[in-house]
C-alpha positions, 0 to 999 in steps of 0.5 A: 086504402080499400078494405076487404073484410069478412062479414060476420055472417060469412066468416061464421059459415066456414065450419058450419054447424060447429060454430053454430054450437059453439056461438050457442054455447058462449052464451050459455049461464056459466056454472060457478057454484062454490061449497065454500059454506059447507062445514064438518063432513061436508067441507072435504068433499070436493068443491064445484068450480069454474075452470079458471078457479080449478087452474088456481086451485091446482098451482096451489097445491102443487106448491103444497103437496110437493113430490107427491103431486102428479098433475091434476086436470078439469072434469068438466061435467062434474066441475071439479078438480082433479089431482093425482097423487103419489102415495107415500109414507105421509099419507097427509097430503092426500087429506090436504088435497081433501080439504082443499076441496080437489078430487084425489087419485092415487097414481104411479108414475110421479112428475119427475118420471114423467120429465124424465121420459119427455128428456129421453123423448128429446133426447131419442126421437126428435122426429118431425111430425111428432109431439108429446105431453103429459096427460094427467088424465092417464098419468101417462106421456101422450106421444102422437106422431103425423102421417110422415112418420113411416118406416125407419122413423116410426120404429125408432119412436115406437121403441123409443116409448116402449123403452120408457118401460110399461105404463109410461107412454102411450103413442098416437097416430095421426092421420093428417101432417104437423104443420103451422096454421098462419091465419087466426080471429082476424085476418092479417096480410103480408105479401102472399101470406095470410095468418090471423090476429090473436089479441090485441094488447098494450106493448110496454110503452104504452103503445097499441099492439097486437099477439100472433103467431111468431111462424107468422112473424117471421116470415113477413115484418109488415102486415095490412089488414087488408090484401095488397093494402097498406101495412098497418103494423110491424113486428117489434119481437118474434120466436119461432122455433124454439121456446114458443111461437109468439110474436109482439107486432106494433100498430103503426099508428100509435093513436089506433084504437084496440079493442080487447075483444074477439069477434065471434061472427055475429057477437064479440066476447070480450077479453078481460085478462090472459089465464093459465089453460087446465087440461079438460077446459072448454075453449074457444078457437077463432081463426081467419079460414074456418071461423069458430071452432070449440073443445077441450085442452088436452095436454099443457107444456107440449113438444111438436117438432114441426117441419122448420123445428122444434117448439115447446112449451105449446098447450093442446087441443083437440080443438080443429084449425087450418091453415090460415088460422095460425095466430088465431085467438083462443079463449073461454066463454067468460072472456079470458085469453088462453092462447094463440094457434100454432100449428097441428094436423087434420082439418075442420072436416076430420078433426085433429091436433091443434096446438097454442102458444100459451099467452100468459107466456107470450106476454111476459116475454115480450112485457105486453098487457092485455085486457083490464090489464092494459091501456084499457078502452076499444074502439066501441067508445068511440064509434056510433053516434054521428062519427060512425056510418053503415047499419053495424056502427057502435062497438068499434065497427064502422060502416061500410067502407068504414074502419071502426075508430069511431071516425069511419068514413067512406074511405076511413081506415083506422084499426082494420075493425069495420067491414062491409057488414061490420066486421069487429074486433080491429083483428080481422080483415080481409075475405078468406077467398077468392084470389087468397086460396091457396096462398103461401103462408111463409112458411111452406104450407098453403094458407086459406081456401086452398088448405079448405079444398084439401090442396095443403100437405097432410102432417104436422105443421104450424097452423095457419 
């Protein structure tokens, strides 16, 4: 079959400067400094760590410090961890959390409290185009309501809050609409609708397979890499709304090479293994429509109620997507996979609220593995050499008409790797324009260039 595909310099471009600094920044040196060594005084002033090592840190001593342990988030520039803590008559815990090597801060509203309000929060305003989450950094509930929340609907969530009482909640408003972004790292097609590839993976059997967005999933159950092409996977599990927006798609071919890598627009990271988010992790966004996009996590254990439902369970972001990027890849500059876009408002242009199915849950609900985890090699020990053509072989990408297993020829296929310019990492396909703007993407929001041109619904969706 034909394969269209971004070019790596092109699928770069679409957010301009910021995935410039994005691409720069993933080649930084990453701190990891430790204090592990130091001893008397020393040893309890708090520890320098990467994020993933906060992330362990702070589910240890959740574990430890019991009810008085009230979240905990990353501070990015002093690379400490911080935990929140409700004062009690053991006074212990805090002097545990010290030693333990986290920053301590007092606080009042313990986690009980909070999950009591987010229970009153569904319980009274399950409004879409809303959503909320605890932020650690406020010890507050976050609520954020999109531009259709007006009227009658925006009165009775601004009550709701205020009856949660002072200093419980703080509510948002949001200038775009919720909605679901269904494209992602690489392009995937299915009819008229486009979403993006998130990660591949190795399902239970031992068979290749790759993570989307289940918004995805169920609007379509075969997907090509290319427009109009021949499907090259099926969807084998798929949730949306409900608890999550994941969806496990099988290769048809069982011999297809997937790459555990994400293509960045002129670099692969590669994917070592899925990791638990923490609020105030730098992370990655990869997706079909705007390309490379970078920020901060905001809040863990989301709820969006979306236009088709609700979704919990979400991590968020105030990384930027559109539509056409649902699906999409979102990692950490050392190669570990957080999530997989789902859905939010604003664009690329304004910026706004994104929101990710995290992929550690995804993998466990559908048994699949992902990285040193799974079945293991990419498509790159296979190709170069005299099996591959076009000036980007090597590393899965095959030449020009070629697909990237490494067996490319003029008209190859393979795992939808290879590009014109060597598109990369067996996800994405496909070019982001031309007859694919302003697509439908399944799920009643337009995906592609269209949502680029400012024709998509303003709110809360799924993301592309």
């Amino acid at each position: 079959m034909s394969h269209k595909r971004i070019p790596k310099r092109k699928a770069a471009i679409a957010v301009g400067g910021v995935v410039a600094l994005g691409a720069a920044a993933l080649l930084l040196p990453h701190a990891s400094a430790s204090q592990d060594g130091a001893s008397g005084d020393a040893a309890a002033a708090p520890k320098t760590l990467r994020a993933t090592d906060a992330s362990d840190l702070a589910s240890q001593l959740a574990g430890l410090l019991g009810d008085a342990f009230a979240g905990s988030y990353y501070d990015g520039d002093k690379q400490q961890l911080v935990v929140n803590v409700v004062p009690g008559d053991n006074n212990n815990v805090i002097v545990q959390a010290k030693k333990a090597g986290a920053t301590v801060r007092e606080v009042d509203n313990s986690m009980t409290e909070l999950a009591e309000g987010e229970r009153t929060l569904k319980t009274e305003a399950t409004i879409p185009g809303t959503s909320w989450a605890v932020d650690p950094r406020t010890n507050k509930i976050l609520v954020t309501a999109d531009s259709t929340v007006t009227g009658e609907k925006w009165d009775r969530l601004e009550s709701t809050v205020q009856g949660l009482g002072s200093g419980m909640a703080t509510i948002k408003k949001s200038e775009g609409t919720f909605r679901t972004f269904a494209s992602g790292g690489d392009a995937i097609f299915s009819g008229g609708a486009r979403c993006s590839l998130g990660f591949n993976v190795t399902a239970d059997d031992g068979a290749p397979a790759f993570l989307t967005a289940g918004h995805c999933a169920v609007a379509a159950d075969e997907w090509s890499d290319a427009q109009n092409g021949r499907p090259i996977a099926t969807v084998d599990q798929a949730v949306f709304p409900g608890e999550g927006d994941f969806a496990l798609v099988r290769y048809d071919d069982p011999a297809t090479e997937a790459p555990s890598d994400v293509d960045v627009g002129g670099q692969t990271v590669q994917i070592t293994e899925a990791a638990e988010a923490t609020v105030g992790q730098e992370v990655f966004r990869m997706g079909s429509t705007t390309g490379l996009a970078d920020g901060q996590v905001l809040g863990l254990d989301a709820t969006v109620n979306y236009p088709e439902g609700t979704v919990t369970g979400l991590i968020q972001t105030d990384v930027c997507a559109e539509p056409g990027d649902s699906g999409g890849s979102m990692f950490t500059q050392d190669g570990l996979a957080i999530g997989l876009t789902s859905g939010g408002s604003g664009d690329c242009t304004v910026g706004g609220e994104t929101f990710f199915q995290p992929v550690t849950t995804a993998l466990a609900a559908v048994g699949a593995t992902l990285g040193e985890a799974g079945a293991g090699a990419g498509a790159g020990d296979q190709a170069g050499g005299e099996e591959a053509g076009g000036e980007d072989a090597g590393a899965g990408e095959a030449g020009e008409e070629g697909a990237g297993t490494g067996e490319a020829g003029e008209e190859g296929a393979g795992t939808g790797e290879a590009g014109e310019e060597g598109a990369g990492t067996g996800d994405q396909a496909g070019e982001a324009g031309g007859e694919e703007a302003g697509q439908d993407d399944g799920t009643g929001y337009g995906a592609g260039q269209g949502a680029e041109d400012g024709t998509g619904d303003d709110g809360l969706t799924e993301t592309h």
